[in-house]
Every structure is written in C-alpha cells, then in structure tokens.
N, C-alpha and C positions, 0 to 999 in steps of 0.2 A: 244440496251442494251450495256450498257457499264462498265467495271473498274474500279471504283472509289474507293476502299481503299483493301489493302494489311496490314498485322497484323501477327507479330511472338508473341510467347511463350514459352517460356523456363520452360518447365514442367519437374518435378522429375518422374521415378528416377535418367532420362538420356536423354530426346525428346526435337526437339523441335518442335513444330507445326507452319502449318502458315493457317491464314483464308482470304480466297480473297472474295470478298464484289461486289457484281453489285449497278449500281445505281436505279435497280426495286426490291433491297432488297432481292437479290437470292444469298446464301453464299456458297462457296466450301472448304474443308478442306483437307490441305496437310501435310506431314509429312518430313521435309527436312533436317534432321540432318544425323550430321560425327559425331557417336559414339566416346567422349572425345573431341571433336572439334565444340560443337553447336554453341557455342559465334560467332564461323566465318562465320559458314554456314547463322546464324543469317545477319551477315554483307552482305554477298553476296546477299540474298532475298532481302534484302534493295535496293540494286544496279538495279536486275534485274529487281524490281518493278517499278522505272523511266521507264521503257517501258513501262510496261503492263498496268500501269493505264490512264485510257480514252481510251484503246481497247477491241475489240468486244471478249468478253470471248467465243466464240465459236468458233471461230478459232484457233483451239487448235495444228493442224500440223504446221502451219504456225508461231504462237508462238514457238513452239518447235524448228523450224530451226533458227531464229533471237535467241532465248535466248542461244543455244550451239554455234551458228558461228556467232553471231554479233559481239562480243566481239572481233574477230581476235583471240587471245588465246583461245584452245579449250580443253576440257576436265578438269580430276581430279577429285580427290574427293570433294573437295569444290563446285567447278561450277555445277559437275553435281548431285550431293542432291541437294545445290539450286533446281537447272530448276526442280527435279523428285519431288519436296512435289508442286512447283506451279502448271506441270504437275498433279498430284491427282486433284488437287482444282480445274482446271479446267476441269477434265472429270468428276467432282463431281455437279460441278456447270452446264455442260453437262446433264447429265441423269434427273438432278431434271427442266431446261427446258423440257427436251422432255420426263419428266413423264417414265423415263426406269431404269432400273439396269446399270450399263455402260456394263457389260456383254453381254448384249442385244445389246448396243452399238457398241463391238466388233464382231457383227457377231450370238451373241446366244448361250447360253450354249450348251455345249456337255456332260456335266455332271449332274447328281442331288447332288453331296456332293464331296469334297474333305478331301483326306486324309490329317492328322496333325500326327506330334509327338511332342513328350516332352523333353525337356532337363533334363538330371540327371548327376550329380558329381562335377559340380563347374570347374573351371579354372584350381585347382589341385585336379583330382577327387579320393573322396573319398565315400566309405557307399553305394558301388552303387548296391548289391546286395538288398539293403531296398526301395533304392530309386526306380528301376527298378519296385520293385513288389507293391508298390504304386502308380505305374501308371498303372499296368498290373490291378488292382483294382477297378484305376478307369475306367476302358473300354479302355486305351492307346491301339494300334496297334503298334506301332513305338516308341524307343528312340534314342537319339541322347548326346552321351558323347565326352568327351576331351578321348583322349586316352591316353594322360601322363599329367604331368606336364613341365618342364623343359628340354630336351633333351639334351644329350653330341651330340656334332657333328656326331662323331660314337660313336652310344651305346654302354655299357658294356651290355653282358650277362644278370646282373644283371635289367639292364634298360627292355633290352627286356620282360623278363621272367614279369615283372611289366605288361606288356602294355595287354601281353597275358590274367595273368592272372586277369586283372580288366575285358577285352571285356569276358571273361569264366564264370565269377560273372554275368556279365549283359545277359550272351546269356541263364546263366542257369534259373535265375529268369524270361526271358522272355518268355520264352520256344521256341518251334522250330514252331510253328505258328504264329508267330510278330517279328517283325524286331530292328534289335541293328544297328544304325548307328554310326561309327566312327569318329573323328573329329581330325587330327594332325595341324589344325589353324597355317600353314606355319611354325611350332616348328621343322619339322626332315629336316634334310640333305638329301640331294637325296643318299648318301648310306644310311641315316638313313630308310630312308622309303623302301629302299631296301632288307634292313634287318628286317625289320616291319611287313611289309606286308605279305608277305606269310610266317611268325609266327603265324598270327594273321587267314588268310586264312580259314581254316578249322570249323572254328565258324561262316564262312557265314555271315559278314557285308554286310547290305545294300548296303555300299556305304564308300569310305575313302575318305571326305574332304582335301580341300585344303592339299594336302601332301607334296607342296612347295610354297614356297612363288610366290606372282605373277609376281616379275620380273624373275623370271626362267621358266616362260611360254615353254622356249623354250628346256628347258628338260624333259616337260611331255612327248615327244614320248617314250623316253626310258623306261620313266618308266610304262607305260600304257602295253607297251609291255610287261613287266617285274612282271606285277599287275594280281593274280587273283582275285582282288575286284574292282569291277566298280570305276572308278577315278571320283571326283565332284572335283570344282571349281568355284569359278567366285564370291565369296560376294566382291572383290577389285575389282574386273573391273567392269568397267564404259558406256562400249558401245557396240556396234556389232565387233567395229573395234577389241577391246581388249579381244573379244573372240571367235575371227576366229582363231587366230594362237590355245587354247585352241582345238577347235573342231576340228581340221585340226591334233593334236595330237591325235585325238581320245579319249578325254575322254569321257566317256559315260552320264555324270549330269553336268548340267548347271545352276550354283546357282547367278544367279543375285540380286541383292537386289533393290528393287521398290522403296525405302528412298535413293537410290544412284546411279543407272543406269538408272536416265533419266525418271525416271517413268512410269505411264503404257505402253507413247505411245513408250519408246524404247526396254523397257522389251518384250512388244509383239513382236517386231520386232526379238527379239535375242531369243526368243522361237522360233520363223520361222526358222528360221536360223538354230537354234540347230535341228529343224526335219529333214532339207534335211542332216544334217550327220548322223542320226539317235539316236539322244540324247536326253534325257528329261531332263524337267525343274522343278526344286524342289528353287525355290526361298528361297532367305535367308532374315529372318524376326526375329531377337531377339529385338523385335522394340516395337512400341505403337499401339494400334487399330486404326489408320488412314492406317499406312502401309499395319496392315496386312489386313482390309479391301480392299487396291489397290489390295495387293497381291492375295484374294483371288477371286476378278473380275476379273482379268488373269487367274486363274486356270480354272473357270467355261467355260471359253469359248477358252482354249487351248487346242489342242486335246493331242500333248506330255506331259502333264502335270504327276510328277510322287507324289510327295509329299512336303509339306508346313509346315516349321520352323512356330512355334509361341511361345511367350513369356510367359505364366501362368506359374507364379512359378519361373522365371527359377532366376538364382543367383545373374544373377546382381540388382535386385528389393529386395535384402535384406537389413534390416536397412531400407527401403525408404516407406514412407507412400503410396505409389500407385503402382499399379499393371496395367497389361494389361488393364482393365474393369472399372479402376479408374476414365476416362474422358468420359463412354459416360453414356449417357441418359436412353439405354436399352440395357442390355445386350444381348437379345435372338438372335442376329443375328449370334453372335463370341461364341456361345454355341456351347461345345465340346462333344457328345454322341459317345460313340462307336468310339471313334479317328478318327473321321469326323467332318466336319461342315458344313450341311445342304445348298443347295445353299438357299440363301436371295434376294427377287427382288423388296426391296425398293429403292426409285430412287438415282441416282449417287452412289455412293460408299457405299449406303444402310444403313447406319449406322448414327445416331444421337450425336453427340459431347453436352457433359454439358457444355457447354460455361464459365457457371459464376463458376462450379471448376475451370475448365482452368484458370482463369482469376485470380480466386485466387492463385493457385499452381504458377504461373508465377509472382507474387509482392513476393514469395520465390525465385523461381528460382531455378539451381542445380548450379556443376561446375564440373561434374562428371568428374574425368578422369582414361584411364585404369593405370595399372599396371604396372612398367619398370623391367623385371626380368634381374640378372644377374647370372652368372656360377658361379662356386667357385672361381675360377681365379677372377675375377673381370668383367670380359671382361661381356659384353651385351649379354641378351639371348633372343631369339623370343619368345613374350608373346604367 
C-alpha cells in the first residue's frame, strides 16, 4: 500500500484540512492549519507531500522523523501544523487498516468519556454572566473566558477590579460545583499577572492560561511560584523540546495543540513527558472536528489527561456559515452530554468527513485573519 495523492482545503470559518489518499482507496483526514496563516500552512503540505507520496502510510514514526528533521531547518509554527494534520491522516488512515480507534492504537483507552468546556465572552469579554448560565443549561461542567481585553503593561486599579469582576459574574453563574477557566492569551505583563492573579485567586480558577507569552517561557518560574492558580501553557509550542523549559517551571497544565504540535504522535509524547513532572494535559482545540477528533484519541488513552477545548459556539465562527459539525457526515461521535464526550471506537480518528461539503466550502475558501490591537498610545498591544 501506498501514497498516492495528498489534497488541502481551505474551509470557513478558519481550517484548513488535508485528505491523504492510498492507492487501495483508504483516506486519512488531517487538520494542519496556523490560525490566520492557512494559505502557508497550505504551501508547506504541498512541500512535504513530495515525500510522502509513493510511501508506505504505515510507517507513521518513521514519516514523522524525515518530515520534522529532513528539511535540516527544524520547527515553528508553520512546519510543525504542516507535519501534525499529515500526522492525524496517517494515524487515521492507521486505525481504518487495522479495523481500530487509534486509541486502541495507543495502548487502549483508560477512560469511558472525556471532559469538555465551553468558551464564553468573545476576545473582549462581555455578557458573560448570560453566557455562563447557558452552558450551565446545557449540561456544561467547565468554562473557559478571556479574562480582559487589552491590558496596560501595569494595570490600573481600574483594569484589575475589571478582570475580578468578569471571573465573579462567571464563578457566580457557575456555581461552586463546575469550573471557570481563565485565559490571559499572552495579553499581561509578568507584573501584570502578578497583580492579576491572586485578585482573581479566591474564585477558584480552574486554571490561568498562557499568562505570558511563550518567548518568556523562562519567567514562568517566578511566577508559578508567585501563583495560587494552576499555571497552563503550551497552545504556541510546538514540541517536547519547547516545553521542557515550561514543565521544568513547574507549571501544572500542558496545552498542546494537535493542529500544531506535531500531531498525535508528538502530543502523546509531551503528555509523557508532562506526567514524569506531574502535569496534566488539557489540549488546546478552538479548531474543526478533524483536530478535535485527534484530540480526543489522545485523551481516551492518556492517563494525565485533565480536560479538552472544543469549539461549538465559540466566536470566532460568528458571521461564518459553518461550525464545529458543519464537515462531517454524523455528528454522534463529537456529541456533548453532560460536558463530556463519550469515548467513540470507530476506526482511525472515528469520525466521518462530508467530503463533497468540504469540497464545496473550499471553491469559497476563507482568508481569515486575527485582530492587530493597539494601546492608546499607538504603540502594539498583545491580542
């Protein structure tokens, strides 16, 4: 069996997809896009596809090391979404040979259902005591918000008192039985989040994301030290390498992305990784049902596994004719009960892609791109 045709798709509201092809007519679906940068990711699939067609799609480690170190230049966000959506498609195209869940693949579930949450409040969050309690409605366990908009380097008072009182709106609508996650998406200063954090403390976040950006990796010691709320990390990096120095800080969540870190087979590796320092892995997925499918055949068969980003509803898919559930065939696999989703053990990545939507959505195409905020000053702000 062999490789014979590789195929991208530029699907709204922001994805791209890509479909790898054997020559006994066995498809694998991956999902390899840089959020506002598909076009290139697009280019790079192209690139790496000059290898992979005419090889044996079962050779999936062995692909994995040629498509990240062949090239001599190694890493980034470009390179490594490339290799993680070809990665899916071939642990996809995996399982559906050997008749398994890739799950099964890894070793075997260790779980019957993983936890999900939901996103509420937008980029600059607002309404979120409504929003909150419409997910507490529908069965949600978990949410997950932007905790500001814009942040001064060092807050004002005024800033602070904001940030408290949005997380106080969200912890009171959720009540003290389900969980409010935090997200400062690299927006505070390390005094910002210094000042943030044990503000915020006392309402019992799950978890505060990214609370600096990733090239300052190397002052989450202090501030972990500094934190009574679990420190998460990791949707910008890319590999194990890039999130040793991360665990080595001790933060306690490890948020890889499966559409960017190298796909299943490195994500699995950096869930190992993250156990021997005793961290869990809450994958980061604001993505399409190919990812979160990858993502959620990691969950089932990792034992640190803590909780799973998925995208129904969330803001970026407003204005855009398609949602999470828009590309596949049958929805019941990525069914949300009880803010779980049931493990699923149809073969490869379990889940059915509508082909000929895709095919249509993709003679549209998107061009999504994020947002560039600036301060009042002028000067550049972290979206």
């Amino acid at each position: 069996m062999k490789i014979d045709r590789i195929e991208t798709f530029l699907v709204p509201p922001r994805w791209l997809f890509c479909r790898v092809q054997t020559d006994e007519g066995i498809i694998g679906w991956g999902e390899p896009v840089v959020e506002g940068r598909a076009e290139v990711v697009r280019a790079a699939v192209d690139v790496l596809a000059e290898y992979l067609i005419g090889e044996d799609p079962l050779r999936i480690e062995h692909h994995w090391q040629v498509l990240t170190k062949g090239g001599f230049y190694r890493g980034g966000p470009v390179l490594s979404s490339a290799v993680a959506g070809l990665d899916q498609a071939l642990w996809d195209i995996a399982g559906k040979v050997y008749g398994a869940p890739v799950h099964a693949l890894l070793g075997g579930p260790v779980r019957d259902k993983a936890r999900v949450y939901a996103w509420v409040g937008g980029d600059e969050p607002g309404e979120i005591a409504d929003a909150v309690a419409a997910h507490v409605e529908a069965g949600m366990t978990a949410v997950k918000m932007n905790a500001s908009g814009r942040l001064s380097p060092v807050p004002t008072t005024a800033e602070i008192n904001d940030v408290v009182a949005r997380v106080a709106a969200a912890r009171a609508a959720a009540g003290d039985d389900r969980d409010v996650a935090i997200d400062l998406h690299g927006r505070s200063s390390l005094p910002a989040a210094r000042m943030i954090l044990p503000a915020v403390a006392p309402l019992r976040p799950l978890l505060v994301e990214e609370p600096l950006v990733p090239e300052q990796t190397h002052l989450l010691a202090d501030l972990v030290r500094c934190s009574p709320i679990p420190v998460a990390t990791g949707e910008r990096l890319y590999d194990r390498a890039g999130f040793l120095p991360a665990l080595q800080a001790g933060v306690s969540v490890v948020q890889p992305d499966l559409a960017h870190a190298g796909g299943i087979s490195e994500v699995r590796r950096i869930a190992a990784l993250a156990e021997t320092y005793g961290a869990l892995l809450a994958p980061h997925c604001p993505l399409g049902p190919i990812a979160l499918a990858a993502s959620l055949q990691v969950a089932f068969a990792t034992p640190n596994f803590l909780i799973q980003e998925q995208s129904m509803g969330i803001h970026y898919h407003q204005g855009s004719p398609a949602d999470l559930l828009s590309y596949v065939a049958d929805a019941s696999p990525l069914r949300i009960e009880a803010g779980h989703i049931a493990r699923f053990d149809g073969p490869g990545l379990g889940i059915t892609i509508d082909e000929q939507a895709v095919r249509h959505a993709d003679a549209t195409g998107h061009a999504w791109r994020n947002p560039v905020w600036r301060h009042e000053d002028g000067s550049f702000a972290e979206w």
